[in-house]
Backbone bond lengths (Angstrom), bond angles and torsions (degrees), N, CA, C in turn:
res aa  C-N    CA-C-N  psi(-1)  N-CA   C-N-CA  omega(-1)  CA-C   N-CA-C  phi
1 X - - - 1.447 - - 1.526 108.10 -
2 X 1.338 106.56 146.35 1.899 95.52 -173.74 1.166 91.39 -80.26
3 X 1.689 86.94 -163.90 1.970 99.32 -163.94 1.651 110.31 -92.97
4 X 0.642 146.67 129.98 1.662 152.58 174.32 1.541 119.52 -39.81
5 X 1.045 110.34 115.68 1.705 97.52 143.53 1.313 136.47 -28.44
6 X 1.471 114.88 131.32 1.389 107.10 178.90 1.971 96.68 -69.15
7 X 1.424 102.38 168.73 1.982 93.14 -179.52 1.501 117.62 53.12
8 X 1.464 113.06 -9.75 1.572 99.62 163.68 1.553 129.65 -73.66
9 X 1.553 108.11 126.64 1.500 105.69 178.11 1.507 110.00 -87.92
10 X 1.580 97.41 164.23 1.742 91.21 177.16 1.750 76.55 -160.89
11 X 1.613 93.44 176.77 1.664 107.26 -169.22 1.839 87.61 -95.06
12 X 1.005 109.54 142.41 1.679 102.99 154.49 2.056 110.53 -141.21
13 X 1.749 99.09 128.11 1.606 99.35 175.08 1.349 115.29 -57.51
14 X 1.366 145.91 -18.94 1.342 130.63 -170.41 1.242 140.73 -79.24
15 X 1.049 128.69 144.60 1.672 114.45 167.37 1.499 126.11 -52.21
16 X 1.315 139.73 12.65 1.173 128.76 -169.13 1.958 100.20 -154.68
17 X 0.733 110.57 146.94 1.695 109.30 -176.27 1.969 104.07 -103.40
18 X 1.123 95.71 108.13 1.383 124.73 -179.77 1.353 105.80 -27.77
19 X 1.622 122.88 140.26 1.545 127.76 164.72 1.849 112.85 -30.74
20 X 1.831 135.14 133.43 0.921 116.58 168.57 1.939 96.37 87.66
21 X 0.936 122.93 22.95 1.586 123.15 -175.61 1.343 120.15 -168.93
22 X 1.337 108.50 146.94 1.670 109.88 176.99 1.526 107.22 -135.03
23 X 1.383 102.97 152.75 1.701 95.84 165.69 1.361 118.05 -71.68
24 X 1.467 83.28 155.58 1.911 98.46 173.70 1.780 101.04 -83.08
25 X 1.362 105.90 84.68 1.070 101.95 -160.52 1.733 93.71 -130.10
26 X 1.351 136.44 10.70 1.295 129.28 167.67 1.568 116.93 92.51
27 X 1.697 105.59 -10.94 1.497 126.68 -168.59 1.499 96.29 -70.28
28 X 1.925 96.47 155.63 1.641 93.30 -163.55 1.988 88.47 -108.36
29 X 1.269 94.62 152.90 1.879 93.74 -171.09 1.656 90.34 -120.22
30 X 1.513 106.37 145.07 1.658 111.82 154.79 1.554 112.20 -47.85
31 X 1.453 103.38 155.18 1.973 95.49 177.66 1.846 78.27 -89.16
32 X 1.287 115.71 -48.40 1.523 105.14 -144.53 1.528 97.56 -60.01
33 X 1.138 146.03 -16.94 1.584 156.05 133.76 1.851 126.05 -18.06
34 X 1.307 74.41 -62.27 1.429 94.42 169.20 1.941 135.06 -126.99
35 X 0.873 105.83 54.60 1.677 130.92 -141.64 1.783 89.14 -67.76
36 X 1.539 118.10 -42.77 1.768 108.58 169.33 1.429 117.55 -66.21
37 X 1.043 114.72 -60.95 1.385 123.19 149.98 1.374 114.23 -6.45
38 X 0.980 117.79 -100.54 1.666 113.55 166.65 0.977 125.00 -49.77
39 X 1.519 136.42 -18.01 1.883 110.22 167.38 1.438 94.16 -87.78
40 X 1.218 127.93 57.42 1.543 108.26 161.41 1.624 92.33 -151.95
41 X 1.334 122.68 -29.40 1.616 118.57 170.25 1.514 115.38 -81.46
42 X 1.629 122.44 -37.13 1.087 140.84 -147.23 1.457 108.26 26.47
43 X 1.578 123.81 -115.68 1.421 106.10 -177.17 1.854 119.18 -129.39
44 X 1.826 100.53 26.71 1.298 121.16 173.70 2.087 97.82 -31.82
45 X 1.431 105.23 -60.44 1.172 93.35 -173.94 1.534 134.56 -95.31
46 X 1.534 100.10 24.76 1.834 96.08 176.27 1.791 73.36 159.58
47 X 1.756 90.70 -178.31 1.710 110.43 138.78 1.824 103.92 92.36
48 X 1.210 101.02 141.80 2.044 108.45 -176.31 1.304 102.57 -57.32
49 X 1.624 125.22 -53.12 1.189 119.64 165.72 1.657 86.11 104.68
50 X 1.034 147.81 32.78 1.389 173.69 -147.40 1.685 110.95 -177.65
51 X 0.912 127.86 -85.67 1.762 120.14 -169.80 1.947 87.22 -112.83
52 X 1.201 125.93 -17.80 1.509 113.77 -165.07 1.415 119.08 -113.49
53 X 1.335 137.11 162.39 1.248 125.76 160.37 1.946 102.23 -170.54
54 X 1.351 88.27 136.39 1.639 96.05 -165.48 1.871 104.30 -91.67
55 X 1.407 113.23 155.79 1.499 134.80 170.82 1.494 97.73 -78.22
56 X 1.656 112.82 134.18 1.486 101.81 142.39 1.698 153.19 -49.72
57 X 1.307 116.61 135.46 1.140 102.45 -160.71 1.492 115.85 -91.33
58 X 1.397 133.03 131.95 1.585 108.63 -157.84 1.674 93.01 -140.60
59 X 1.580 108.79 3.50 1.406 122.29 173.79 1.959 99.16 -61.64
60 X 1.794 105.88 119.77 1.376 92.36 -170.51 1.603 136.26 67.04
61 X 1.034 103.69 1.23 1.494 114.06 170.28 2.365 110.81 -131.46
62 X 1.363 97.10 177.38 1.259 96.47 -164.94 1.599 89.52 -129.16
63 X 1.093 107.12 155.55 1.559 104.51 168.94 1.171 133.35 -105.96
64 X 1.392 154.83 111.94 1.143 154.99 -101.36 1.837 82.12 -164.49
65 X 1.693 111.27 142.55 1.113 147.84 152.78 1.368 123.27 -45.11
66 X 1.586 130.35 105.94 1.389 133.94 -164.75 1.756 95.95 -79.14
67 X 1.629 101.22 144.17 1.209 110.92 174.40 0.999 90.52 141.18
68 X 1.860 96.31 -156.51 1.822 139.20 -171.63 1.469 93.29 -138.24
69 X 1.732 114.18 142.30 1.392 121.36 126.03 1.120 133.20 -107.05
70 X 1.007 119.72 -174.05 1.562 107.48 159.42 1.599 136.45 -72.39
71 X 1.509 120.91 96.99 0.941 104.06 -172.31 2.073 99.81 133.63
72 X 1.238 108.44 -30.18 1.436 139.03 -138.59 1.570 81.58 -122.10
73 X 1.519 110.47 144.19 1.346 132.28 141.40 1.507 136.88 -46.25
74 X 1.020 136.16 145.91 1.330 147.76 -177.15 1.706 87.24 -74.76
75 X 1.303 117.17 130.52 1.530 128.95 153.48 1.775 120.18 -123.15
76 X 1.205 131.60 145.14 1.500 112.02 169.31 1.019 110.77 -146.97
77 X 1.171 117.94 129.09 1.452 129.75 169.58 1.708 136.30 27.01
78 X 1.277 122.54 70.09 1.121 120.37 -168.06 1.699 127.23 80.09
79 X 1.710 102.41 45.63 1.354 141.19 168.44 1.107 123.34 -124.79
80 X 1.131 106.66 122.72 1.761 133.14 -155.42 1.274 92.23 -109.86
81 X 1.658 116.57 139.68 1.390 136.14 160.01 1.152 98.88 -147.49
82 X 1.880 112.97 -167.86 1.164 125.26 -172.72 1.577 126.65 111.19
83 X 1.067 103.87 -168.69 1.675 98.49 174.10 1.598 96.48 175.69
84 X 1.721 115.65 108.13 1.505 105.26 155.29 1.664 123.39 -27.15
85 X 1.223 111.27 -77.87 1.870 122.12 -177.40 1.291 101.08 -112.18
86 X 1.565 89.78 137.14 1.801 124.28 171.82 1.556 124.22 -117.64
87 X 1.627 101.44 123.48 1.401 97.29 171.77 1.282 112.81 -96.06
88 X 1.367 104.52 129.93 1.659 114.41 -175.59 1.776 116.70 -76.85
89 X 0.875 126.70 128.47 1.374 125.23 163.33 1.092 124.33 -104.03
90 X 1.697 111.50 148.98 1.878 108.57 -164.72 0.800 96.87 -22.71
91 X 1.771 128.33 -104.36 1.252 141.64 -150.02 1.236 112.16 -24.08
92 X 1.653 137.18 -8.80 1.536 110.94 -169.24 1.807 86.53 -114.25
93 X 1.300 108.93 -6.50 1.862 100.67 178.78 1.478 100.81 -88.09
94 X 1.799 109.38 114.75 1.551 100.42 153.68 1.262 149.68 -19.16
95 X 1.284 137.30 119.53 1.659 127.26 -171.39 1.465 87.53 -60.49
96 X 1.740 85.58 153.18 1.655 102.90 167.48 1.824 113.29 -154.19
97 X 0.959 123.51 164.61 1.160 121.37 153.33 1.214 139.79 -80.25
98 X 1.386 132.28 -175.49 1.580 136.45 157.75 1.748 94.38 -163.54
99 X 1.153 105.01 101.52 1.706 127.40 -175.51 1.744 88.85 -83.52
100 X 1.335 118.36 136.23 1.310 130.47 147.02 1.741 117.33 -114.84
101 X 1.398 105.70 139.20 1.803 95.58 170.71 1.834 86.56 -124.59
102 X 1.484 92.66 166.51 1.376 110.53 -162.29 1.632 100.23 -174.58
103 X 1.418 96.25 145.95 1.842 111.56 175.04 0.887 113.48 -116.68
104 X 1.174 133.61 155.65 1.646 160.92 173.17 1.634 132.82 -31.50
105 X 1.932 82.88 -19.61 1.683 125.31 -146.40 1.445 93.79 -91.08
106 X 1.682 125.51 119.71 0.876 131.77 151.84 1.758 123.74 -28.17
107 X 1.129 126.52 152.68 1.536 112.67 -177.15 1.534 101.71 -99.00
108 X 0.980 128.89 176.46 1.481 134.17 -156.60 1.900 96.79 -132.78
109 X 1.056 95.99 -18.17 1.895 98.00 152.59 1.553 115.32 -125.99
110 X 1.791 102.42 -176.84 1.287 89.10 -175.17 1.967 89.03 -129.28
111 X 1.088 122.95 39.28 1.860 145.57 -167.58 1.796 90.94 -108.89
112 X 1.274 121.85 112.99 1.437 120.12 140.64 0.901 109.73 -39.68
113 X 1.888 116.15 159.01 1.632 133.29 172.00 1.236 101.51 -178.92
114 X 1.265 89.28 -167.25 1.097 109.16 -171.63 2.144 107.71 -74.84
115 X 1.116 91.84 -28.11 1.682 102.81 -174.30 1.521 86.15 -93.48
116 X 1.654 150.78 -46.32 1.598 118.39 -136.14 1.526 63.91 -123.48
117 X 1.812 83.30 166.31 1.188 116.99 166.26 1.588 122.70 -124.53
118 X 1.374 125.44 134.05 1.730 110.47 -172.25 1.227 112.11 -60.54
119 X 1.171 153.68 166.15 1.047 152.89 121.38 1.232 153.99 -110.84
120 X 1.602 144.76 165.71 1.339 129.26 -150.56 1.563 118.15 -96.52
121 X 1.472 88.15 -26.92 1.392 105.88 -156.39 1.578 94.52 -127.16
122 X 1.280 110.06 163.59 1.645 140.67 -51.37 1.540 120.35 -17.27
123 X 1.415 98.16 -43.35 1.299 113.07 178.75 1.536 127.48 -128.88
124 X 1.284 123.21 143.50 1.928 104.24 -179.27 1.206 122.89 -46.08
125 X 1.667 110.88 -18.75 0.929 114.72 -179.25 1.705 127.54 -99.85
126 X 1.447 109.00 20.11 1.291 111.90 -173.02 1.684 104.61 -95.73
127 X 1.712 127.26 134.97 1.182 126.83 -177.51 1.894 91.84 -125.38
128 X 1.289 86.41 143.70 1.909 100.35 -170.44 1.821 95.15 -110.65
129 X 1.275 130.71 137.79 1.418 151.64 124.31 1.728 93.27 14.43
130 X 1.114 106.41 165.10 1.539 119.14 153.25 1.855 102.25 -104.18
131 X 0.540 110.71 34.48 1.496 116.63 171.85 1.435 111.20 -133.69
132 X 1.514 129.03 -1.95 1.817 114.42 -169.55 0.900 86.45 -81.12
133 X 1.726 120.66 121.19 1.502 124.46 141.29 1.772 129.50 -27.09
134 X 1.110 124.20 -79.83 1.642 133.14 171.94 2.059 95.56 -122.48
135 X 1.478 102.55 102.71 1.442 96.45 175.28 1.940 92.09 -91.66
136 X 1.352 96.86 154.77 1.786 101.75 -178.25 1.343 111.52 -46.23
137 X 1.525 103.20 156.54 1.781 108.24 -159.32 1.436 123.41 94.72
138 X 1.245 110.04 -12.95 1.527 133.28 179.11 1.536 102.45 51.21
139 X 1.093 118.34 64.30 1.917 130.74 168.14 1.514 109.49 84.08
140 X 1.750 112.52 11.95 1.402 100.45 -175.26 1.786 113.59 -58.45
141 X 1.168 108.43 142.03 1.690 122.32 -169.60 1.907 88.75 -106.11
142 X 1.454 94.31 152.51 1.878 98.08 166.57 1.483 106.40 -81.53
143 X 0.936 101.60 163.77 2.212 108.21 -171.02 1.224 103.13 -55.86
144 X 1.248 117.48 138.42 1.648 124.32 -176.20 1.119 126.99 54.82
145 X 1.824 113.05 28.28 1.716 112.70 151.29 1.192 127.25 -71.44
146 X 1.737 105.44 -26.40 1.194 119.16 173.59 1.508 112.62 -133.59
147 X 1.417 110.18 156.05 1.772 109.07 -157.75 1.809 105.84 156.39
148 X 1.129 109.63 159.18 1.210 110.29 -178.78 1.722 97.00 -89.46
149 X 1.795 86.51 166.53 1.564 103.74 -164.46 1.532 100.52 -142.72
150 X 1.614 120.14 155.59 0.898 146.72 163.90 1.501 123.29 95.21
151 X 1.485 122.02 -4.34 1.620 137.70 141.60 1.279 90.50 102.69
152 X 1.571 109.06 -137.80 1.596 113.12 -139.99 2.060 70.75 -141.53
153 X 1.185 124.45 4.14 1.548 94.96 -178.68 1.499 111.96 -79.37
154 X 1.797 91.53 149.68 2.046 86.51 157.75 1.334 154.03 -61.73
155 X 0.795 121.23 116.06 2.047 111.31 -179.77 1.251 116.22 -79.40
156 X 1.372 118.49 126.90 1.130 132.90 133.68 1.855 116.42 9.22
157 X 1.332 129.07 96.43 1.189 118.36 170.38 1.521 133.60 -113.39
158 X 1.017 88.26 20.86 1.717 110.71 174.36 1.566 132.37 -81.39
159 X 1.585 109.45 127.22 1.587 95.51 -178.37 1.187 98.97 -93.07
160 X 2.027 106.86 177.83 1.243 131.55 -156.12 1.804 83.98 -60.69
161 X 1.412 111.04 122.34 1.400 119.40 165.34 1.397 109.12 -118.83
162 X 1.723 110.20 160.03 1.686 122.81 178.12 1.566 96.51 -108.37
163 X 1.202 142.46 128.73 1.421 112.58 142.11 1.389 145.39 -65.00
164 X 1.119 144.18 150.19 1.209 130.68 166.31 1.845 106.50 -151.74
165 X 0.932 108.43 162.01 1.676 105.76 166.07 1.773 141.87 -78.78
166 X 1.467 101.88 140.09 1.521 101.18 -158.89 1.871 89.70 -93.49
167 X 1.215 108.50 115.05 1.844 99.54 157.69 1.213 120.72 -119.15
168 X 1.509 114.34 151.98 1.546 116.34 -149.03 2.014 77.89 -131.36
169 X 1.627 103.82 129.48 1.585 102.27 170.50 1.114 120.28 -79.81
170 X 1.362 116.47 145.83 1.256 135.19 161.67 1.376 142.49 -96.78
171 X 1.627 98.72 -12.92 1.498 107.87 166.36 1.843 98.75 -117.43
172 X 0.844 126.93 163.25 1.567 139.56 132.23 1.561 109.55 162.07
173 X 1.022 106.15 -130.99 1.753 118.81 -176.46 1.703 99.45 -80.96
174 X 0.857 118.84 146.87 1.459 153.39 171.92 1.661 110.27 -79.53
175 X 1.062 108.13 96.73 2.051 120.41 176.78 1.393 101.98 -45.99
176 X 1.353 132.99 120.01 1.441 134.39 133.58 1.474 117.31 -90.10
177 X 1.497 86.85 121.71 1.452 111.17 150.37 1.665 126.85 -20.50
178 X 1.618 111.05 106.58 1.347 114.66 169.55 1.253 131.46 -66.52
């Protein structure tokens, strides 16, 4: 395998970060330690920038391409966004329906299902068919048949991910400028 870039990342499966490498693990390194190293990160990602300077952190995060496209956000260089879990608000859930049909027709039990529905009117105790078109009351429902659902918690917004480790070199060849 050739020799690495100094600041080059690459994925590696192992538990341990190879001779000449560190994890992208957010850890802060001496410059006088690593003196190439730092003229090419300086302190975009952490660090006094005097005796310190921090690694990117990529534990839980993905790495994404600095810039603009078209269409695409402005990103730059060692700027973090995102959010593990999102709480959705109406406005971002598609309208949808929930169609009911129903008849006129008294129900022939007085058991919710899948076929009856309870009802309010005439009496608390009146249950309509899944077929009554407008049973009296003109569709009144008992409190909390209908209502929004699923609260104010966050979801989970993560796809099916593997982990593995990000290492960024610390020894090799020195990047020139194109």
């Amino acid at each position: 395998m050739a020799q690495p870039f100094v600041g080059e990342i690459r994925m590696f499966a192992g538990n341990f970060a190879p001779a000449g490498w560190q994890f992208c693990a957010g850890q802060t390194l001496s410059i006088a330690q690593y003196e190439m190293l730092f003229s090419l990160l300086g302190t975009i990602y952490g660090g006094d920038g005097t005796t310190t300077f921090r690694l990117p952190d990529l534990r839980g995060n993905l790495p994404l391409g600095q810039g603009a496209g078209p269409g695409l956000s402005a990103r730059t260089i060692g700027q973090a966004f995102g959010s593990p879990n999102i709480t959705l608000l109406p406005g971002q859930i598609p309208g949808h329906t929930h169609p009911i049909q129903a008849t006129n027709t008294m129900a022939s039990t007085v058991t919710p299902g899948p076929d009856v529905l309870p009802g309010t009117t005439p009496s608390p105790n009146a249950f309509y068919d899944a077929g009554t078109a407008n049973p009296p009351g003109k569709n009144a429902f008992a409190a909390g048949t209908l209502g929004m659902s699923g609260g104010t918690q966050p979801h989970s917004n993560q796809m099916p991910t593997l982990s593995l480790n990000y290492i960024i070199a610390t020894d090799g060849l020195y990047p020139s400028q194109g």
